[in-house]
BATOR-5916 format. One record per residue (C-alpha): residue number from 1; x, y, z; residue in one letter. Coordinates in Angstrom, 2 decimals. Layout:
# residues N
k | x | y | z | r
NUM | X | Y | Z | A
...
# end
This chain:
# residues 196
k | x | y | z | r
1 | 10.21 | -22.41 | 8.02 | X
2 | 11.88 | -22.66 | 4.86 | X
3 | 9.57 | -24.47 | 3.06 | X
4 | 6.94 | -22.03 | 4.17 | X
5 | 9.02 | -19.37 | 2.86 | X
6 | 9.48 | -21.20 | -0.88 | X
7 | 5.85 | -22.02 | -1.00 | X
8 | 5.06 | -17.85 | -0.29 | X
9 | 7.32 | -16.76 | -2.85 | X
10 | 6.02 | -19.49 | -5.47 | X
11 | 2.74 | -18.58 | -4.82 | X
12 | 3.64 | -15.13 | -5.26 | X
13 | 5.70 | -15.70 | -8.54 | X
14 | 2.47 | -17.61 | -9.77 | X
15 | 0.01 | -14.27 | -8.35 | X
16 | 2.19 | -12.07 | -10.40 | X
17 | 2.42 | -14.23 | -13.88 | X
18 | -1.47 | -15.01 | -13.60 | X
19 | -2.18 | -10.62 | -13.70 | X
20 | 0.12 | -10.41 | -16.28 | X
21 | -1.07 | -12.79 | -18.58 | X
22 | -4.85 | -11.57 | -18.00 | X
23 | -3.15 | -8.21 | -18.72 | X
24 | -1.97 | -9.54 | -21.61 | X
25 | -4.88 | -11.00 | -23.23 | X
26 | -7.07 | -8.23 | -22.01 | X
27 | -4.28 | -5.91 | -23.99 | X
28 | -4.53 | -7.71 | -27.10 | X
29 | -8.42 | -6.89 | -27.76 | X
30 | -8.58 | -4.04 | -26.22 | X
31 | -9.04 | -0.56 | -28.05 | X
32 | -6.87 | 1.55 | -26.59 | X
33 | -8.37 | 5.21 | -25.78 | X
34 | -4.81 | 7.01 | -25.42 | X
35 | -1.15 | 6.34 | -25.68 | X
36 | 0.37 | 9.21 | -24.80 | X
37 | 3.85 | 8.29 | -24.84 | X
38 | 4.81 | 10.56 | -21.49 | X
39 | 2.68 | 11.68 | -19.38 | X
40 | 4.23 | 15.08 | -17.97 | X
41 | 2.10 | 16.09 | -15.00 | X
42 | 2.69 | 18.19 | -12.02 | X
43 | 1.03 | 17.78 | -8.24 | X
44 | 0.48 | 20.11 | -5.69 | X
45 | -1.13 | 19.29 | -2.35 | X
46 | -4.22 | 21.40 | -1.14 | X
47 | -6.83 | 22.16 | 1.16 | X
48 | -9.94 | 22.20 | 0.27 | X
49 | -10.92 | 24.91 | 2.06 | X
50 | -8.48 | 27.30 | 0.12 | X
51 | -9.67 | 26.32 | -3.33 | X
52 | -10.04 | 29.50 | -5.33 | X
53 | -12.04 | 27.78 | -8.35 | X
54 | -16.53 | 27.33 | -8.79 | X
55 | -16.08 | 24.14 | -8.61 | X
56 | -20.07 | 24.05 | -9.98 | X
57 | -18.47 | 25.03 | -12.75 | X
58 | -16.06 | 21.80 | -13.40 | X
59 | -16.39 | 18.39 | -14.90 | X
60 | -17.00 | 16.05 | -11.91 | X
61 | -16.35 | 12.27 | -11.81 | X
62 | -16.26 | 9.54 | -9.06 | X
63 | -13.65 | 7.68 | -9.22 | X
64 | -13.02 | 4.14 | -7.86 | X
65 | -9.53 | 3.42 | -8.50 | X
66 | -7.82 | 0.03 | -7.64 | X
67 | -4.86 | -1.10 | -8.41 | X
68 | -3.32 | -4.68 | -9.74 | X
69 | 0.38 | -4.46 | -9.52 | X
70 | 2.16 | -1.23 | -8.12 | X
71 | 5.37 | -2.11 | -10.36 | X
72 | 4.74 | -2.25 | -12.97 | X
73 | 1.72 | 0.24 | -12.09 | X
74 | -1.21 | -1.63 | -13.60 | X
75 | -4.63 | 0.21 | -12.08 | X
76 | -8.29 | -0.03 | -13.08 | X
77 | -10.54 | 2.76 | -12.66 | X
78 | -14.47 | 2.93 | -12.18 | X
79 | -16.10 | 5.97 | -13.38 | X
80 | -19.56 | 7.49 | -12.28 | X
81 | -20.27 | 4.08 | -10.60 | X
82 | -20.11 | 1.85 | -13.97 | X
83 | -20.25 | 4.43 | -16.55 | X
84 | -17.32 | 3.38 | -18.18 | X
85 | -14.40 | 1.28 | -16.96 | X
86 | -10.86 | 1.93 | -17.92 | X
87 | -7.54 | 0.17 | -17.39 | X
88 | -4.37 | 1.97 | -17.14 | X
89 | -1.00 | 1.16 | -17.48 | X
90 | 2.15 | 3.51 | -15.99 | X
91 | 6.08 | 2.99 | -16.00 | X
92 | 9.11 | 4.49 | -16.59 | X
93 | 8.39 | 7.02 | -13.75 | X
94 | 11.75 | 9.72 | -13.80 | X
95 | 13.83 | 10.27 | -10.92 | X
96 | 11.73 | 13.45 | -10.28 | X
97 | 8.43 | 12.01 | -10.65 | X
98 | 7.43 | 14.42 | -13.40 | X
99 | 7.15 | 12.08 | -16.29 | X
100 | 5.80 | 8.37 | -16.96 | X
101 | 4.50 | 6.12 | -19.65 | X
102 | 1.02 | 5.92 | -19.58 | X
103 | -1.61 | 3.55 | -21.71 | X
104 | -4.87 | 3.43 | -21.15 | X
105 | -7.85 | 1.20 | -21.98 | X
106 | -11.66 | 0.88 | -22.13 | X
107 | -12.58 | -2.62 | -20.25 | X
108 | -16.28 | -3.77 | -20.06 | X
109 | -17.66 | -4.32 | -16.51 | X
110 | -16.82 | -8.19 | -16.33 | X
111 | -13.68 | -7.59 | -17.52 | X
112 | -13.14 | -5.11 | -14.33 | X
113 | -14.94 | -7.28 | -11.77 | X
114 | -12.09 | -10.17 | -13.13 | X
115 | -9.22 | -8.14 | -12.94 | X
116 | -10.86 | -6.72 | -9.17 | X
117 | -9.82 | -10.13 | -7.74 | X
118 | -6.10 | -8.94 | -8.43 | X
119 | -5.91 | -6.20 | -6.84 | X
120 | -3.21 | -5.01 | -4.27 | X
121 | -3.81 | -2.87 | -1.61 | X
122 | -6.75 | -0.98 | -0.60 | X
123 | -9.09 | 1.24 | -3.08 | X
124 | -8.84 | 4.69 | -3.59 | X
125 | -12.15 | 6.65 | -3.60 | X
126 | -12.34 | 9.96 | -4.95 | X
127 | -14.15 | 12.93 | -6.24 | X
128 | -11.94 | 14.60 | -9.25 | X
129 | -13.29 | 18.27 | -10.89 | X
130 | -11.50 | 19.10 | -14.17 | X
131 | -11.62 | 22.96 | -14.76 | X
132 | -9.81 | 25.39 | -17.07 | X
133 | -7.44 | 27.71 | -15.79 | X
134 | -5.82 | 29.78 | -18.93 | X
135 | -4.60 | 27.12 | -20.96 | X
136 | -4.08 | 24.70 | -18.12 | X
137 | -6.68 | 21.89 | -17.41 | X
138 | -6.54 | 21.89 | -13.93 | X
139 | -7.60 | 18.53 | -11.90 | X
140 | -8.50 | 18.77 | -8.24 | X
141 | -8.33 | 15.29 | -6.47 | X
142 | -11.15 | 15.31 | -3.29 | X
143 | -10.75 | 12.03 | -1.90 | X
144 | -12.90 | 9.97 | 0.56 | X
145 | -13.08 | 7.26 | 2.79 | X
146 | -9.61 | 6.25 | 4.47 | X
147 | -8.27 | 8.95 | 2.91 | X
148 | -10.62 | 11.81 | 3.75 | X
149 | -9.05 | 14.98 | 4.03 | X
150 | -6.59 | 14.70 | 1.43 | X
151 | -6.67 | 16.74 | -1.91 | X
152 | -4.62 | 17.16 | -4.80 | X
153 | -4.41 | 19.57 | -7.98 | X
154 | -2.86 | 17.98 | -10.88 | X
155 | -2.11 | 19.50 | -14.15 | X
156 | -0.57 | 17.88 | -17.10 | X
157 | 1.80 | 19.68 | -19.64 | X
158 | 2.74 | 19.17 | -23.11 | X
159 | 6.38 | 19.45 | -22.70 | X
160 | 8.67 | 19.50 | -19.44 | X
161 | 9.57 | 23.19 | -20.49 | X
162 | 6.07 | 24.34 | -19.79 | X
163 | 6.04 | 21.80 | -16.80 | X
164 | 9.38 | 23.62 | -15.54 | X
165 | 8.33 | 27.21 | -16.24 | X
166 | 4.85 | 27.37 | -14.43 | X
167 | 4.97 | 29.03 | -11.65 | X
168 | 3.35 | 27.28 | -8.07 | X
169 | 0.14 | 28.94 | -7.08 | X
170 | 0.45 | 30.51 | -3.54 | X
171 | -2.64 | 29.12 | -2.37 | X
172 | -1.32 | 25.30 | -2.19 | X
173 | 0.78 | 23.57 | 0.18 | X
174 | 3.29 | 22.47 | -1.05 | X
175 | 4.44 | 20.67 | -4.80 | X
176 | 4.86 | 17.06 | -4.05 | X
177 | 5.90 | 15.89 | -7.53 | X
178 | 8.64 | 14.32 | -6.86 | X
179 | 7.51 | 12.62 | -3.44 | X
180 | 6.50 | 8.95 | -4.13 | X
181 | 3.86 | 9.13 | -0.87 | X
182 | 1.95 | 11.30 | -2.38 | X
183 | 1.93 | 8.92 | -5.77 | X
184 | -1.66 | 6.78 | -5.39 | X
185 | 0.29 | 3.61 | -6.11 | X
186 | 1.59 | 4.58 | -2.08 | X
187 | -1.47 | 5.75 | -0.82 | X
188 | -3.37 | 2.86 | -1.56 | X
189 | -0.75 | 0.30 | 0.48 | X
190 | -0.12 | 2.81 | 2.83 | X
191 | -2.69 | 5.93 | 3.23 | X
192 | -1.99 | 9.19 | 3.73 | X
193 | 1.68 | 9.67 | 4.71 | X
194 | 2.39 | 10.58 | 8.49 | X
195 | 3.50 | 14.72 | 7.92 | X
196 | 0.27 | 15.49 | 6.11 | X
# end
């Protein structure tokens, strides 16, 4: 049973060196298409029902989002079913989920059916609309599959002042922020959480 146990955890060390050094030399060619430093972004859960936006009106993109390690949180994205590729890159995550380090990456299509043999967990299929409100863009999540039912609105702030100061529309749920299960990274190994 030991052995068993060493041979898992080897194999496992080995799993998680091999992504990283594919990472790695992916990283070094790669031209990056943002690194924003901190990513300051704010999530509210929804219904889709209660929606108050045209949504004819938004930017609409299918998303296919996998990931290949959930810690570091290294995730590759398909976009309009092969219209562009992108690799992603997330840490440093603060205590109240508001702000992370985020890099981000164009990757041909081999590149992304390499790195799909990587992955962790189970995809996450969605439907996202961007749309102005004010000054805000705001993104609504729709997503599909094993997670039908669930939606999101996400907006992302230039400082955690503005973040701070805006003000919850009454027409969501709730603000889940700061509650990891409602983080992809946990939806993808564990679906939707249980009080949803």
């Amino acid at each position: 049973m030991e052995k068993q146990k060493t041979i898992i955890f080897i194999l496992a060390v080995l799993l998680v060196i091999s992504i990283v050094v594919i990472i790695y030399l992916i990283l070094i060619n790669l031209p990056m298409i943002e690194d924003t430093g901190e990513e300051i972004e704010r999530k509210w859960l929804i219904k889709e029902k209660d929606i108050p936006y045209d949504l004819k009106n938004a930017v609409k993109q299918e998303i296919e989002q996998t990931y290949l390690c959930f810690s570091p949180e290294i995730r590759v994205r398909n976009i309009n079913n092969g219209e562009k590729y992108i690799l992603t890159i997330k840490s440093n995550m603060s205590v109240d989920g508001l702000i992370r380090d985020e890099k981000e990456y164009y990757i041909s299509e081999e590149e992304y059916n390499n790195l799909l043999t990587k992955k962790e967990g189970f995809t996450i299929e969605k439907t996202r609309y961007q749309i102005y409100d004010g000054d805000n863009i705001v993104e609504i999540d729709i997503f599909k599959n094993r997670l039908q039912g669930l939606a999101y609105m996400e907006i992302e702030f230039e400082t955690e002042e503005k973040a701070k100061e805006f003000k919850t529309p009454d027409w969501v749920i709730k603000d889940v922020t700061s509650d990891k299960r409602y983080k992809n990274g946990y939806l993808a190994r564990y679906g939707v959480p249980k009080d949803n």
